[in-house]
N, C-alpha and C positions, 0 to 999 in steps of 0.2 A: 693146166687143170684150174677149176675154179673150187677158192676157198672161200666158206663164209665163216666168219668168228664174232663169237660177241663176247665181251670184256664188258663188265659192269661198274667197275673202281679204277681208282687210279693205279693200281699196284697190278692188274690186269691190262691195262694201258701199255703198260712198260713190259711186262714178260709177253704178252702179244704181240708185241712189235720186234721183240727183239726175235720170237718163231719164225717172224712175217720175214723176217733180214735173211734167217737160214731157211725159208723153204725156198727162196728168192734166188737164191746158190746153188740147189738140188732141184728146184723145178722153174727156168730161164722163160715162161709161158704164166707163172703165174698169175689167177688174176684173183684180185682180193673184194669184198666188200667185206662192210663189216659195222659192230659197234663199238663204241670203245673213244679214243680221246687224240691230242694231236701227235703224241707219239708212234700209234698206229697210223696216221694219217701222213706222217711222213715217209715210213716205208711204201705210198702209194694205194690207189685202189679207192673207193666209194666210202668213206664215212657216213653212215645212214643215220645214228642216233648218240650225242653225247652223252658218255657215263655219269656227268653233271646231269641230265634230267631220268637219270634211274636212281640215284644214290637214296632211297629210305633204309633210314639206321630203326631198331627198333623195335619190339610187338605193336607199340602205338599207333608209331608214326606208321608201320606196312596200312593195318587196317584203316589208318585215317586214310588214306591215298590208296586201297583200292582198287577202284573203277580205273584211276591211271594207269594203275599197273595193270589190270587185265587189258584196259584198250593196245598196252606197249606188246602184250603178247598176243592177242590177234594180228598187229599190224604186222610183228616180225613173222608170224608164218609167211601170211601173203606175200611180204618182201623175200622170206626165203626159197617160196614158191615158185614164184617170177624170177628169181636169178638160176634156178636149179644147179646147186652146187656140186662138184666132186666131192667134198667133204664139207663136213659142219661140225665146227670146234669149237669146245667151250668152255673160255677160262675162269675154273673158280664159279662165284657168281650163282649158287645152287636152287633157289627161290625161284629164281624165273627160267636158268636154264635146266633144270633136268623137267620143266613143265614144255619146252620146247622139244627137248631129246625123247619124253616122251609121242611126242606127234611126230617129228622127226624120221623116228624107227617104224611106225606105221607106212611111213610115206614113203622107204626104203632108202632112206639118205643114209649115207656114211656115218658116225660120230663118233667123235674121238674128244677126251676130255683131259685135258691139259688144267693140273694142280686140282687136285681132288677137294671136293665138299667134305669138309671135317665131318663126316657122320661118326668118326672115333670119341666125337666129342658129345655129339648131341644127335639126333634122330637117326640112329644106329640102322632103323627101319628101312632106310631110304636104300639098303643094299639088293633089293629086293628089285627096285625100280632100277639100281644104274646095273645090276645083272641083266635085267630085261630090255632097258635103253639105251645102253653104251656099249660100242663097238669095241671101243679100246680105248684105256685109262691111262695114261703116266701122271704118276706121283711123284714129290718132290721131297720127303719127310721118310728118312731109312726106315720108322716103327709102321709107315703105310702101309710098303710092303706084304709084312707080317699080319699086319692087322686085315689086309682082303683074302692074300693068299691061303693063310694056315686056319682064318677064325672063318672065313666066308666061301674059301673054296671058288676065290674070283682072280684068275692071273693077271696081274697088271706090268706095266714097265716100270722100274726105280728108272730115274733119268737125271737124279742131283736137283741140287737146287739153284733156280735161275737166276737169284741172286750174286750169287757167288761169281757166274758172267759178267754181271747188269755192274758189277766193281770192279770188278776185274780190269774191266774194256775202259772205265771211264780214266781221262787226261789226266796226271796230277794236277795241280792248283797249285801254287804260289804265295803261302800261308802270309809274307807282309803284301801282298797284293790283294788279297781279299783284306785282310784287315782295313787298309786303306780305303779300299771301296768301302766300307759298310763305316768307315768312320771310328775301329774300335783302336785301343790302347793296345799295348801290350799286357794284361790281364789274360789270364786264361778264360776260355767261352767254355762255357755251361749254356747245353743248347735244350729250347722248349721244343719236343714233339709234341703239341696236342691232340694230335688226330688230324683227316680231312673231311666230315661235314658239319657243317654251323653247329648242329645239335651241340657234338662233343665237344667241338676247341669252344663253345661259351663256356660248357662244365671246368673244363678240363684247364685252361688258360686261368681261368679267374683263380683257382686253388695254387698254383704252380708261381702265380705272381706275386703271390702273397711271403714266400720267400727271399724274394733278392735282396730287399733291406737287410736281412740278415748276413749277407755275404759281399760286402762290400769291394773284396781285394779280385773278388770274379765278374766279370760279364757277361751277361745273358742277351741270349739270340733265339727268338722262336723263326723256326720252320718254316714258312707260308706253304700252305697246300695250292697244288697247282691249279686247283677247282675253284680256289678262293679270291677274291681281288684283295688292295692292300687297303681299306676304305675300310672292310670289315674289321680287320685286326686294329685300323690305328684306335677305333673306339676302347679295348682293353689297355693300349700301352698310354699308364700316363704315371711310369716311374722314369726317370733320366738314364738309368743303368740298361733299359732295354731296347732291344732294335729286331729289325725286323728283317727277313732275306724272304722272298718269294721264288717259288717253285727253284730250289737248289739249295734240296737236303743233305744230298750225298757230299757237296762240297762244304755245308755246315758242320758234317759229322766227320770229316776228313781234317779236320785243323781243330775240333773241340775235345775239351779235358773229360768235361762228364757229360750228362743227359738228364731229365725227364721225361719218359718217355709213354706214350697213352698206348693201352696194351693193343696188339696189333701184330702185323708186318713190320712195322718198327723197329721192332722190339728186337727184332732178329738181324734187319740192316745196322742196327745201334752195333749190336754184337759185332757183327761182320765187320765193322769199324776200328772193333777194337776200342770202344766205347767205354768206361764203367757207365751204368745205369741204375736210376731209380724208373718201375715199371708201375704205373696208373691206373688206374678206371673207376669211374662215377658215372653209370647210367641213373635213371629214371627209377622211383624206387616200385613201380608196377613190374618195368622191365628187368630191373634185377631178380626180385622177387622169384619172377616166374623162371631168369633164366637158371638162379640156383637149383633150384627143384630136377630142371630137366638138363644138364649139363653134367655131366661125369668125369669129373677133370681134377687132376692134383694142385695144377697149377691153370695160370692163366697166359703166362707170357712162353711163345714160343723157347725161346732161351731154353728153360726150365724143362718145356715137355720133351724135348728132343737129348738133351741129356739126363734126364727125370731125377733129376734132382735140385733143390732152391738154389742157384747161384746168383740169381739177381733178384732184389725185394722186391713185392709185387704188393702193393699199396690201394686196397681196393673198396668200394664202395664208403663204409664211415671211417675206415683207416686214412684213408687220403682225403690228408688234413693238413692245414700250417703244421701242428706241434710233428706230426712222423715224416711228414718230407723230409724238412728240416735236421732231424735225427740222423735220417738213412741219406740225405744227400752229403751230410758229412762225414760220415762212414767212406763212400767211394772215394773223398778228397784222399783220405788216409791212404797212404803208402804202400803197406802193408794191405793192405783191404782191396789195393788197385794190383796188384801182384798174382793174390788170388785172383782175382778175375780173368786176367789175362792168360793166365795158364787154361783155365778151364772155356776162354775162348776157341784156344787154339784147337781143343779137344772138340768143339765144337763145329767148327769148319770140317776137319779130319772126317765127323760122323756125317755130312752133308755130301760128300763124294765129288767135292772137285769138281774142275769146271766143266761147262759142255752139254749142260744138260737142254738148252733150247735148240744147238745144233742135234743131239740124241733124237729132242723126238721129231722135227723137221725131219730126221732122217727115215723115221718110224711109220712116221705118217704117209710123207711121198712116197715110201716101199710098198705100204699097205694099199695105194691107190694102181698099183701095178700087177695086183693077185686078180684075177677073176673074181667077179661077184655072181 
């Protein structure tokens, strides 16, 4: 069968590729194209367009660019056209793909949508179009569920969450062996997340650095995003205490004490680490603005909305600042403070359902391509 997928981030990079592995298992013929990054690219098949030239963060930044992005979605019809897929899948990504799943479903393509567009969060509306445009939904967030079936009258698949895989699978590490590569002491690492595109790690970095002087007996290690080179970041490091690891988070968060962490998907690999965390965000004060107005949310960091309660501090817009980092990143050092956490981690994973969920809907999907249309 032929699969087309488009993944528009790097966090769709990696649960796309990791479907591509098991539909790879279930259907021995698969052929793939697709957009997305080299994660997907190595499970095989046509890389058509990198998630580096889709990434606009922002109210701004979409409308500054556009003309790009309509040009990016008439080309991907035509490329979808031309390939005539058995299915067309689409992770996340809701801006440009449920504008695709719209023409899509005219055109009688299959679709099936893998990690649901937070409309629980923000444009509630949009249920309207993915009841009209989507074949079939798996979500990865237990309150999903609930929130299509009982409030929308939409049956979707729980499938867990594909994080909980994406760790599971990866090798351990050899915590004095990375040390030595990266040149660090025996200090404990307090690791920088500040996001992946330029907009946020300049925000988000410059606030975040402004701490280490004050924590002398730790050392800090930001992230690199895999989207990013290491050319952009050296221009922020110009403390001694700081260093830098590119594209290999999971192994930064697998040997580190605490976090910073830019609200996200992060937020939740932090967790799944077994992390304490401080949770981020400083957008643009147009795009905050507008996005408090239209956003219906308790919290911001996944952590939080999936157990719906404050378990990790979320430090947002004028909050994140030297004086409340600094507050709340000493808070997690504390013992006591890292105990709670860790319980209410575990409580966390438990509500996420275990592993298996990219094998689930690979299964879901190649079953679905087997029923009569």
């Amino acid at each position: 069968m032929k699969y087309y997928i488009i993944a528009g981030e790097a966090s769709g990079d990696l649960h796309a590729s990791n479907l591509m592995k098991e539909i790879k298992l279930k259907d021995t013929s698969a052929d793939f194209r697709f957009w997305g990054g080299e994660l997907m690219e190595a499970q095989g098949g046509v890389l058509v367009k990198h998630y580096r030239e889709l990434a606009f963060m922002g109210f701004i930044e979409v409308l500054l660019n556009l003309a790009t992005i309509l040009k990016n979605i008439k080309f991907c019809k035509q490329d979808i056209e031309n390939f005539q897929p058995d299915a067309l899948i689409f992770i996340d990504y809701p801006g440009f793909n449920m504008r695709i799943a719209k023409w899509a479903k005219q055109k009688g393509i299959p679709t099936h949508y893998y990690i649901s567009p937070q409309i629980w969060a923000w444009k509630e509306n949009r249920i309207k179009d993915i009841k009209r445009d989507v074949d079939a939904m798996y979500v990865i967030l237990p309150f999903e569920k609930d929130f299509y079936e009982k409030k929308h009258d939409f049956p979707v698949h729980f499938v867990g969450h594909p994080l909980i895989d994406a760790i599971s699978n990866r090798p351990l590490i050899n915590p004095k062996d990375f040390r030595e590569h990266l040149g660090l002491d025996a200090r404990p690492i307090i690791a920088l997340l500040p996001g992946s595109r330029k907009q946020e790690i300049k925000v988000m970095l410059s606030v975040m650095l402004e701490v280490v002087n004050e924590f002398p007996n730790y050392q800090f290690v930001i992230a690199g995003a895999p989207n990013q080179d290491e050319a952009f970041y050296r221009q922020f490091i110009k403390k001694e205490n700081v260093h830098l690891l590119l594209n290999k988070t999971y192994d930064l968060l697998s040997v580190s004490y605490a976090a910073l962490v830019t609200s996200g998907t992060a937020t939740l690999e932090t967790a799944l680490y077994k992390v304490p965390e401080v949770v981020c965000y400083k957008g643009s004060r147009i795009s905050y603005e507008i996005a408090k107005r239209v956003i219906k949310l308790k919290y911001i960091s996944l952590v939080n909305l999936i157990l719906d309660k404050e378990v990790v501090t979320e430090l947002i817009q004028t909050d994140f600042n030297k004086k409340r980092l600094k507050e709340e990143l000493e808070k997690i050092l504390d013992d006591y403070k890292r105990a709670s956490l860790f319980l209410d981690y575990y409580d966390l994973e438990k509500k996420l359902g275990g592993k298996g969920a990219s094998a689930k809907t690979a299964q879901l999907i190649v079953d679905s391509l087997k029923q009569p249309r």
